[in-house]
N, C-alpha and C positions, 0 to 999 in steps of 0.2 A: 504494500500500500504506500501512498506516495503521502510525503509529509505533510502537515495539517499548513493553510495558507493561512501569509501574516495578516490579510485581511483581517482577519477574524480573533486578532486580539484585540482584549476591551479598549483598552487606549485608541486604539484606531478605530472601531465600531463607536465610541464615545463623542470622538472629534466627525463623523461623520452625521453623529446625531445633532450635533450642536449645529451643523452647516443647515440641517434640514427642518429650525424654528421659524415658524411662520404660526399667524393668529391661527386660532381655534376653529375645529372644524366642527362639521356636525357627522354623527354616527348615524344619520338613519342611510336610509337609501334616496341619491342626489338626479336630479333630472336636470338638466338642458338643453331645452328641444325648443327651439326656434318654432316662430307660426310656421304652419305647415300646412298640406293639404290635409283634413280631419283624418280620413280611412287611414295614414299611413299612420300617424303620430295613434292613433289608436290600437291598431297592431303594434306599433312598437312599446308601446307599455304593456300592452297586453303579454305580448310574446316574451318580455324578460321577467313578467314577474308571474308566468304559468297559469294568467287567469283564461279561459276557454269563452271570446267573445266572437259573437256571428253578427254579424256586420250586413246589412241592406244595404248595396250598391246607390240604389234610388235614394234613400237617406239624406247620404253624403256626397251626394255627389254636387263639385263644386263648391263646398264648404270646407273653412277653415279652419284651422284648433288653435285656439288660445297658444299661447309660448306656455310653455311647465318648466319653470327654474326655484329651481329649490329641494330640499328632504320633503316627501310626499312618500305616504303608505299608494300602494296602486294605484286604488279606487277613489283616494284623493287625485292623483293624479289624472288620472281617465275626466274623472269632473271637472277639472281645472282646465285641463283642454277641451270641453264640450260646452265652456262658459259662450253665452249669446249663439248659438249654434240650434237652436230651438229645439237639441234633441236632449232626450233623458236614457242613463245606463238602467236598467232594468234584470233583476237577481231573480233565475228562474228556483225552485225546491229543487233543483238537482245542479244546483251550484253554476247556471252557464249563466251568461251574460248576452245582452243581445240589447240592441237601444229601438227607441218607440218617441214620437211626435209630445212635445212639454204640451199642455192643458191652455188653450189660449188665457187664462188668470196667470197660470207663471210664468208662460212668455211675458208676459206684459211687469212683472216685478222687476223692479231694481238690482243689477247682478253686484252680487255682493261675492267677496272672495273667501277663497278655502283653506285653512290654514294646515299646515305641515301636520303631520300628525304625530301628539304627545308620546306614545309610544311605540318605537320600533321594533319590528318585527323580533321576537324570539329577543327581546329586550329583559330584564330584570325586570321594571315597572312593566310588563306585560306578562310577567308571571313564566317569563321563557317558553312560551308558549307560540309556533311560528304559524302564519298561515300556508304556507309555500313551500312544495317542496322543489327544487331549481330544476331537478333531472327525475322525470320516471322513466328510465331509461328512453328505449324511443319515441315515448310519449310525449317527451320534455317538461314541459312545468306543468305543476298541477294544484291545485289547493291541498292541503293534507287531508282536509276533513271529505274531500270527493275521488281520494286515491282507493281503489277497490284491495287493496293490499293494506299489510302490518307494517304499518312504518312509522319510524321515529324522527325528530328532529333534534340533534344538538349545534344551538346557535354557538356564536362568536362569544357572545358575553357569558355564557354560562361556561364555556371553556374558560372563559378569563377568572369568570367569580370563583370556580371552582380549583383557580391553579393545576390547569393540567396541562402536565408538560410530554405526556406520553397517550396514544391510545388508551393502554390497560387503565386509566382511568376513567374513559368515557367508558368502557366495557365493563368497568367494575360496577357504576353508577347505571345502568340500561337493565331494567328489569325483566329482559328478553334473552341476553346474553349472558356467558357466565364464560370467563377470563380460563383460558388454558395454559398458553405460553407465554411468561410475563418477557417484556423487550427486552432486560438484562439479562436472560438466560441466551439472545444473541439471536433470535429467530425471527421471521415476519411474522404478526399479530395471528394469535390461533384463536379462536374462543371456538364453546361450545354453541350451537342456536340449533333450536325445536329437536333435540337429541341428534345432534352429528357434530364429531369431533373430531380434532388430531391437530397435529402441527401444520402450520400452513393453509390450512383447510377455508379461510376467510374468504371469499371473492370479493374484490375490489373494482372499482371504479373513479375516474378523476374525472369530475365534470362531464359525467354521464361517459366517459368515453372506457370500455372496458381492458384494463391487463390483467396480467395473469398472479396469480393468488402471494409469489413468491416478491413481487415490485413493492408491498407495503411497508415496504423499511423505508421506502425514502418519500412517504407522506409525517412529514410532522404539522402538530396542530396547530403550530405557532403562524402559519401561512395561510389557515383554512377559516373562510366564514361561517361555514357550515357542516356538520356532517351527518349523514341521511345512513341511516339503519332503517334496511328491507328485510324482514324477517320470513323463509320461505323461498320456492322455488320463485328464480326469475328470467326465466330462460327469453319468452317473448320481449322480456323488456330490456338485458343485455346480450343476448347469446350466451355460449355456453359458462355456469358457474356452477359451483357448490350447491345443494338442494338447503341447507341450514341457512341461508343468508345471502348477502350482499352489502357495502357497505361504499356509498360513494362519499368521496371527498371533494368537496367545493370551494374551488381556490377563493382566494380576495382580490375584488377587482377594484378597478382606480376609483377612486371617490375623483366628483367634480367641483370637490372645494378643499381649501386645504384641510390636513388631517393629519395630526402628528402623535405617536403614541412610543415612550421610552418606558420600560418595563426590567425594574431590577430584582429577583426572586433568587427563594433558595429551592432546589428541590427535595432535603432533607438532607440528612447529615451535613457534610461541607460542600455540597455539590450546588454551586451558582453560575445563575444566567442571568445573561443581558440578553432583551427583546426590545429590537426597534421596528415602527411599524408607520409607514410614512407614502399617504398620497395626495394627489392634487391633479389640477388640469395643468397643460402644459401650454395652453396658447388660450388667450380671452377669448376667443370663441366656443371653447368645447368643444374641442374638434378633435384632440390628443388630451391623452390623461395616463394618469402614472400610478402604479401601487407599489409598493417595495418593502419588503421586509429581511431584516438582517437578527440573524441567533448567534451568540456564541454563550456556552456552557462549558463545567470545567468541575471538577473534584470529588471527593470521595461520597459515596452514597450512605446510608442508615444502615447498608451493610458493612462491617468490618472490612476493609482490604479492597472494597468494590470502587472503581471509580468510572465513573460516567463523562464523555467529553461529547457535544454535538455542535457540529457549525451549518450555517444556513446563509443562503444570499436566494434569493426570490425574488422575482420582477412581472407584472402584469402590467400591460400597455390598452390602451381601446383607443382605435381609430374609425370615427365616425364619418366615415366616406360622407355618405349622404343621408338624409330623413329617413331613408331605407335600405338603408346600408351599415350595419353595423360589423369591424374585424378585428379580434382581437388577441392576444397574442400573448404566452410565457414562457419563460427559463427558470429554471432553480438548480442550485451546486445545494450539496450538502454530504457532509460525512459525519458519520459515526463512530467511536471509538467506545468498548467496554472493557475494562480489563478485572479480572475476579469475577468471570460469571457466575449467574445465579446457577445454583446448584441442582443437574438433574439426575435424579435418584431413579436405578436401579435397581429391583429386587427380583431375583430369581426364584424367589416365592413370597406372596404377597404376604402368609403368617409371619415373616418375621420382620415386618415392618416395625419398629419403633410408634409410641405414641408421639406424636409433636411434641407436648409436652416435655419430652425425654431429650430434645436437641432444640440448639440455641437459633433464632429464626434470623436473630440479628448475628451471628457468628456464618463467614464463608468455608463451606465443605470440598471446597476445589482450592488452583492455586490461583494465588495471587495477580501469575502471568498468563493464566486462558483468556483466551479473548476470544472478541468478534468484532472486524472492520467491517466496514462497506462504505463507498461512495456511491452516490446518485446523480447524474445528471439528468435534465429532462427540457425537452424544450417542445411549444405547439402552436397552436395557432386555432381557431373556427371564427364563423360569419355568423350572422342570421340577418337574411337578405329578401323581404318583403317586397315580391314582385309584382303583387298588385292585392286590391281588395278580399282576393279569393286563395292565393298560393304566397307559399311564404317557402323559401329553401335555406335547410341550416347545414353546417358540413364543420367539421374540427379533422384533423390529425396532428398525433402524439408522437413524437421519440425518445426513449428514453435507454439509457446504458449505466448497467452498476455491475461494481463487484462487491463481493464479499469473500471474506476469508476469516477462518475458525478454528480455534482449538482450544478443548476444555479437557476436565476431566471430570467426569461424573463417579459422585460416589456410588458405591456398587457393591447386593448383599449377594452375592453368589450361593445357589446350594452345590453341596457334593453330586459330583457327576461321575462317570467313569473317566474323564479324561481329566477333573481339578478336583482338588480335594475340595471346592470351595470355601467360604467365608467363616472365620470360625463365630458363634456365637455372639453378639455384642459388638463385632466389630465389622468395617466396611473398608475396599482398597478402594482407589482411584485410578483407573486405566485409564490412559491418555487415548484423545482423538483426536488427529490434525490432523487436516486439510488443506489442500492447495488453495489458490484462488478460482473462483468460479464467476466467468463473465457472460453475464446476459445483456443481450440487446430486445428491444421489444419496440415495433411498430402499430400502433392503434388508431383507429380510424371510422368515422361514419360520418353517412349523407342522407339527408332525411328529408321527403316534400311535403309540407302539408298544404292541405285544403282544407276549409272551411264552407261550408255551403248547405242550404235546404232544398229536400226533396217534400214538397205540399208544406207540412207544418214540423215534419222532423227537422232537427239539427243535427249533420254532420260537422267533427272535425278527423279527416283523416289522415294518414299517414302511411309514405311508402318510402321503401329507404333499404341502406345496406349497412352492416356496421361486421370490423375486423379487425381479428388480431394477429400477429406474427412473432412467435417470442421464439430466438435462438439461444442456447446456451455452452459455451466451449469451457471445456476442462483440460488439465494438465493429465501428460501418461502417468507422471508421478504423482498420483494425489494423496495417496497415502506413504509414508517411512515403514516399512513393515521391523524394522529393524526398530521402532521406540513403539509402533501402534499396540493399544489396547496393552502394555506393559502399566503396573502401577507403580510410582516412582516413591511411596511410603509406606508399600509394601501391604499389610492389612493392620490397623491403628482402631483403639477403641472409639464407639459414637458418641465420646463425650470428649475427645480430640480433634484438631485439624491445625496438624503441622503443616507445616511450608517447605519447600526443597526448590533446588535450582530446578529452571528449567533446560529440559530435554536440546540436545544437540540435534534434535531432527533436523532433517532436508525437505522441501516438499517445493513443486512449482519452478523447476527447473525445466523438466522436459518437453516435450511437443505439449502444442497445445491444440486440440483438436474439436470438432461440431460433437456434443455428446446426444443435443435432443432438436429439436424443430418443431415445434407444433402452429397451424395456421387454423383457424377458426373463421368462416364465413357463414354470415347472418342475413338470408333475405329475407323480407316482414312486407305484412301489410296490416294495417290493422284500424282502425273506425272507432272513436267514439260517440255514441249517441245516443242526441236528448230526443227523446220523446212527447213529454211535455213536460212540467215543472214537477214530477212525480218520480218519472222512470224514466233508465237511461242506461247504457248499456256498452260496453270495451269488448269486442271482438278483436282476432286478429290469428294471423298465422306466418311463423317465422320457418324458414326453412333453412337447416345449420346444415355446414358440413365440417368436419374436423379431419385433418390432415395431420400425421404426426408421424418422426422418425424419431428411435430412441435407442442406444449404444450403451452397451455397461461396458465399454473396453477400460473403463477406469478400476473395475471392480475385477475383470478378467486378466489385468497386466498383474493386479497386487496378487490375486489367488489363483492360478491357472489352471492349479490343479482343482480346485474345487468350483468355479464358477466360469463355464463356457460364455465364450463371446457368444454374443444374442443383439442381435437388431432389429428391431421391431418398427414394423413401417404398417398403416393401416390409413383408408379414405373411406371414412363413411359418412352419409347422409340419416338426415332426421328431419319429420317436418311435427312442428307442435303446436297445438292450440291455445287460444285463451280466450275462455268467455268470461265477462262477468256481468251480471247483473248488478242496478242498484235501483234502489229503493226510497227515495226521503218524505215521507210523510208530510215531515217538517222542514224548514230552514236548518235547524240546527242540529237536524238527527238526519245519520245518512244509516240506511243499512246496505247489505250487499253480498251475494254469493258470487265464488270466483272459481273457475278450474282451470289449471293452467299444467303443464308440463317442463320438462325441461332436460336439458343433454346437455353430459358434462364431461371431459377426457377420464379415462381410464384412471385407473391409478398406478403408478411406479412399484415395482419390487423393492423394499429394503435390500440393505447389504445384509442382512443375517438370512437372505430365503437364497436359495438354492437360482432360484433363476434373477438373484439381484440384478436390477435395471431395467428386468426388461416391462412394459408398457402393456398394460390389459386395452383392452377395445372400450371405446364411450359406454355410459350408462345411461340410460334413462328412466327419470323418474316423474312420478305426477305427484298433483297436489290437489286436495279440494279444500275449499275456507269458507266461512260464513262469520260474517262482523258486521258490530255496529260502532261506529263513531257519533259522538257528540258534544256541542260544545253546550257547556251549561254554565251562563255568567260568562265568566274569565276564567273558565275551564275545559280544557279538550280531555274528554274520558271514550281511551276505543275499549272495543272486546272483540276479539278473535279465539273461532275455534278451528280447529283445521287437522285433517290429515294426512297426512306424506309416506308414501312408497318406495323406497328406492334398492337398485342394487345392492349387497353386501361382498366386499372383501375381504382377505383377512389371509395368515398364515398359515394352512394345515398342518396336519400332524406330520405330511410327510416333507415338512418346511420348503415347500412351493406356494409362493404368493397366487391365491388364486380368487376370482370371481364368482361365490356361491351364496344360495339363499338371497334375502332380502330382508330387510329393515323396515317397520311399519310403525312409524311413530304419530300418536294422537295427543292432540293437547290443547290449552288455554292459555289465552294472554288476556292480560287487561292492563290498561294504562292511565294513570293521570299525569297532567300538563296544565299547569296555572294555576290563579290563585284562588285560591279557596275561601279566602277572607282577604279582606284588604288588604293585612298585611301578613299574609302567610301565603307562602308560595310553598307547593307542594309536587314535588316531579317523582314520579314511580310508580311501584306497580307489581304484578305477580307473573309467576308463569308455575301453571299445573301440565305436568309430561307424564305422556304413558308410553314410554321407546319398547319395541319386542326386535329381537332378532328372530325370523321365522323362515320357513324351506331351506331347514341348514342341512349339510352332512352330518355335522358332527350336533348325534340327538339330543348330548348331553346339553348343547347349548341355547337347545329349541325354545324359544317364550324366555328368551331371558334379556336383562337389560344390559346395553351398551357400555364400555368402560370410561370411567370421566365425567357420564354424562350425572347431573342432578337432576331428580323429579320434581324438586321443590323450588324457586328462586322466586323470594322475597325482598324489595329493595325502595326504601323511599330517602329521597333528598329531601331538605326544605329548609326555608330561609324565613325569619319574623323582622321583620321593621317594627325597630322600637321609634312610637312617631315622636317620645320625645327630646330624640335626640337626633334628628332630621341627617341623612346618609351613613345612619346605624343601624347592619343587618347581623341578626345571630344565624347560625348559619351549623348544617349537620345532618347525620345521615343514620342509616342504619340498615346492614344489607346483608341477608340471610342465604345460603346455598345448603341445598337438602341433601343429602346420604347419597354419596357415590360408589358403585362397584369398581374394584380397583381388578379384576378379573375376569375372565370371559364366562367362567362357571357360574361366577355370582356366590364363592362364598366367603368372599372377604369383600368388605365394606369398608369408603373412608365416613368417618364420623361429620354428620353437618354442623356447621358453624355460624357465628353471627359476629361481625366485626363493626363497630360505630366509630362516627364523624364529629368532630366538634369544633369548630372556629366563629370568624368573627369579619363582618367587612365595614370600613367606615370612606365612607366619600366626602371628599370636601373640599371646597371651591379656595386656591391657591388667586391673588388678585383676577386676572382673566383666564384662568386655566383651573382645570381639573388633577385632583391628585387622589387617588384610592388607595386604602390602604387595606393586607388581606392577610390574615395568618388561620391555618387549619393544622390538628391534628386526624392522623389516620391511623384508624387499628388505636381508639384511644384506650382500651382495656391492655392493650398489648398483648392481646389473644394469641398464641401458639395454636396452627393449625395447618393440616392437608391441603392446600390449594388444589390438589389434586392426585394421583399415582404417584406423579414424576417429581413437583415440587413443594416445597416449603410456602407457608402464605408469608407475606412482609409483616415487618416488625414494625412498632408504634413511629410514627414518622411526621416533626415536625416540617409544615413548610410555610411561607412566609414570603410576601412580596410585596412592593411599593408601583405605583403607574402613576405616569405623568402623562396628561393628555394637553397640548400645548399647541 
């Protein structure tokens, strides 16, 4: 890995902050839209902020919209440019929008103006509660409460309120998700969702654009205004993912007024960050605008010996070609650096796990020097290009290239085998694993057309489009040292030690460096949404995927030749899948809705412990049905989902052949709240009831049993009280429960459920023309000892603490 750049020492990221003070901006969402012709400027708010408006040609035709300069919520905005225009926006019960001829008494009133609106979207004083969600994948924007799916919204400010500087935060906090691979253990984001797990296992997305599951290391939150948790299969809405999930991330785009934000935090133990976050327009017309964010962090974590370093440069550009032209544009550097990873435990029999209690959570059980690097770069670009009252064409591609590179040692209970005496009693060794470096490039891409239009009194809005992925990945011959691999360098040590010793003289990443896999993913869709009347309404669509994939263990085959044959695995198959759903809204504020949807996802890879390590099973397909209700009540969004999912099972047989058997059939519940529930209690959370079966297995003993990892139970609420008398004084805390995990396939060992609580404090207050917040939280405030999971340790009580300058 190549050394960390001087950029990103404080001093210089400080002196960069200070170049970039200019007055106070505003945080909501900024417009500058010049008079226009009506139809376009009304599509164009429509279209950024996901609201679904069908437009009469005859209307507007010939009329012009008001200019909209200023923070406006949408629907302030849309009114602000329809001022003297003699038309009214009109809210169907199935959430569309469509305009209708003003009452000749209010044409004739006095136009009076519309003011910004008090609070912004997925804001604190809005109970972080959002309307929008930016990306339903090919859907694009959509209100949440009219999205026929489980989806969540975590805003900007509630990443901020809450100090989080990693995923495994928002996923510890999401009463849908339940946290598998914490980031210090060096991995991309694993959680478990609706009973399906493993490392890696997460699909992601960037501003609706899909990569592949393994790219989540170089999303940090510190650059994202949003991020959208899809729980369930989504195949019509990105092409191929995981059937537990999806999780897009919503970069931050240029504000059109200045906006400057300096952020100095601790993230517990000695580990500090500076976060600078700074945009503006670039020319007095609105025409160029800027967003830029800069991270460095640096020192040891709340674990003993752990230290955490991340740098970050992020840039978003918008260039407003014309009133119907919008292109916009980003890059991001960023690296990572752990050294002391979190600790992942092996046990070659689940009985002789230790209780938590029995080992220190804030003590490292590896060494000091295991690590995991990676750099990220990424750079892209999309439109959305409003070609006239009826067709609107949007299009984005992505590039992106990272490596990474790893080596821990994980502690490890061995039983007696014929070929090791294994682990004696009490005690655990640490085999070393190092790896070469592993470079991936990945190209992603979609073009989407919509229409808008009525057939008699239905409303269409449709959409036809293509969206793909291209991830390559090249490995070194030498990926492993067989000469220090899986050796434990402290030999076997009791579990109430962990000594330190030099690190290993291995070699790794020298040799050829070669294509290990390939996979292409092509998504053709079509799909309708439609209103009916102000009642019923209805998402059809059909995506037709083909996955493309080569896949080589020569890595696995050079270190063991005699035990693991080269195998290349090449497969092209098609899939075409459906999605209907209906919906429902009796009311304005109650939506219900039934959904079926399918989905096709790449095979899975062999480990390096199965016999045919590397090699590449063939796609899976699985379905899903769902039935929910969303509602908002007050300053409250409460959904419910029930739903079912089907999908292939994999696993290792008994004759340690990775192989594709049986299926998985998990049913369950969710429910969510979002907002405030009194004035000044803000309440965000919620449950989730799981029934996971492993079923049509080989092996009988495993038949109706549950998955490993997964919990049946996840309880979890945040919430924040304003004391009003002490005006930008919030108490602030949490409390969040995960139920009885099997840590085996048989099911007869169990980890024990837990509940770990939150306690802190936020105070804001107005510094002469500027803003200054101040935030400290404890986590795991009992300092609870407990199983995160099989593999690891949960965290230790962890304070953290941070100052923001908004200027």
């Amino acid at each position: 890995m190549s050394r960390p750049l001087n950029l990103f020492r404080p001093s210089l990221l400080a002196a960069a902050i200070a170049f970039g003070g200019l007055p106070l901006a505003a945080l909501a969402d900024t417009y500058q839209l010049p008079a226009a012709p009506l139809a376009s400027t009304l599509n164009k708010i429509a279209s950024e902020a996901g609201i679904v408006l069908s437009i009469d040609p005859a209307l507007t035709a010939g009329k012009t919209a008001q200019p909209v300069r200023g923070d406006y919520d949408a629907l302030a905005a849309l009114n602000t440019a329809l001022q003297g225009s003699g038309l009214q926006l009109v809210q169907s019960s199935a959430g569309t929008y469509s305009l209708e001829p003003l009452a000749q008494d209010a044409m004739n009133l006095p136009t009076t103006s519309i003011n910004a609106r008090g609070q912004a979207d997925g804001s604190a004083s809005a109970g972080y509660r959002s309307e929008a969600v930016k990306n339903v994948g090919a859907l694009g924007g959509m209100r949440l409460q009219d999205t026929p799916y489980s989806m969540s919204v975590v805003s900007k400010e509630l990443l901020q309120n809450t100090q989080t500087t990693s995923t495994d935060d928002v996923f510890k906090r999401n009463p849908f998700t339940q946290l598998y691979s914490p980031k210090n253990a060096g991995y991309a984001s694993a959680v478990a969702i609706r009973g399906y797990s493993g490392a890696g296992n997460l699909s992601i997305a960037n501003d609706g654009l899909r990569y592949s599951n393994g790219y989540d290391g170089g999303n940090y939150v510190e650059e994202m205004e949003q991020i959208e948790i899809l729980t369930g299969l989504s195949g019509f809405l990105y092409g191929p993912a995981s059937p537990g999930g999806l999780v897009n991330y919503v970069i931050k785009r240029p504000t059109y007024e200045r906006y400057n934000s300096v952020t100095l935090g601790n993230a517990g133990g000695e580990n500090y960050y500076l976060h600078g976050d700074f945009g503006g327009p670039i020319d007095s017309e609105g025409t160029f605008a800027y967003r830029v964010n800069l991270l460095t962090q640096d020192g040891e974590t709340a674990v003993d010996l752990q230290k955490r370093r991340r740098e970050m440069i992020s840039l978003a550009l918008d260039w407003n070609v014309s009133d119907d032209l919008l292109i916009q544009f980003d890059a991001s550097h960023k690296k990572s650096e752990t050294r002391g990873l979190t600790s992942y435990w092996f046990f070659g029999n689940q009985g002789r796990r230790p209780d938590a209690d029995d080992l220190d959570n804030d003590k490292l059980y590896s060494q000091r020097w295991a690590f995991s690097d990676s750099e990220h770069d990424r750079i892209g670009s999309r439109f959305n290009w409003t070609l006239n009252d009826t067709f609107t064409l949007r299009g984005a591609l992505g590039y992106s290239q990272y490596t990474q590179e790893y080596a821990y040692t994980g502690p490890t209970v061995e039983d007696p085998s014929p070929f090791s005496p294994g682990t004696p009693i009490g005690f655990y060794s640490q085999p070393l694993y190092a790896f070469a470096p592993v470079e991936t490039e990945e190209t992603s891409g979609n073009l989407f057309l919509d229409s808008a239009f009525n057939t008699g009194s239905i409303q269409h809005k449709a959409t036809v489009g293509y969206q793909g992925n291209v991830a390559r990945v090249r490995d070194y011959t030498d990926y492993v040292d067989l000469a220090y691999q899986q050796s434990s360098g402290v030999g076997n040590v009791p579990l109430g030690q962990q000594p330190q010793v030099g690190k290993p003289n291995y070699s790794v990443g020298n040799g050829d460096q070669r294509l290990s896999s390939r996979t292409q993913s092509d998504n053709f869709l079509v799909g309708d949404i439609i209103t009916f009347n102000d009642q019923w309404s209805s998402i059809v669509g059909l995506t037709h995927t083909t996955i493309k994939t080569y896949s080589s263990n020569f890595v696995w085959n050079v270190a063991y030749p005699a035990f693991t044959p080269l195998v290349e695995t090449t497969y092209n198959e098609s899939e075409t899948s459906p999605n209907i759903s209906l919906i429902y809204k009796p009311q304005p504020w109650l939506t219900t809705y039934v959904t079926y949807i399918e989905g096709l996802q790449a095979g899975g890879i062999a480990p390096n412990t199965a016999l045919n390590a590397g090699a590449a099973l063939s796609p899976e397909v699985s379905e899903q049905y769902e039935i929910g209700v969303k509602a908002t009540v007050g300053e409250t969004l409460l959904t419910l989902a029930l739903f079912n999912i089907d999908k292939p099972n994999a696993y290792t047989n008994s004759a340690n052949v990775y192989v594709q058997d049986g299926r998985q059939e998990n049913n369950g519940l969710e429910f969510g709240i979002t907002g405030k529930v009194l004035p000044e209690l803000t309440v965000v959370g919620g449950f989730t009831l799981l029934d996971p079966k492993v079923k049509k297995t080989s092996i009988t003993a495993n038949e109706g049993n549950k998955p490993t990892n997964v919990a049946s139970q996840l309880a979890k609420v945040y919430a924040e009280y304003d004391i009003n008398a002490v005006p930008g004084f919030a108490l602030t805390g949490g409390a969040y429960y995960t139920g009885k995990q099997y840590s085996d396939e048989v099911n007869v060992h169990s980890l024990p459920s837990f509940t770990t609580f939150d306690a802190g404090a936020r105070y804001r207050m107005p510094v002469a023309d500027n803003s200054v917040t101040l935030r400290a939280n404890v986590s795991n405030l009992a300092d609870k000892s407990y199983w995160l999971n099989s593999s690891y340790l949960g965290d230790p009580r962890t304070l953290t603490f941070s100052a923001q300058l908004e200027f």
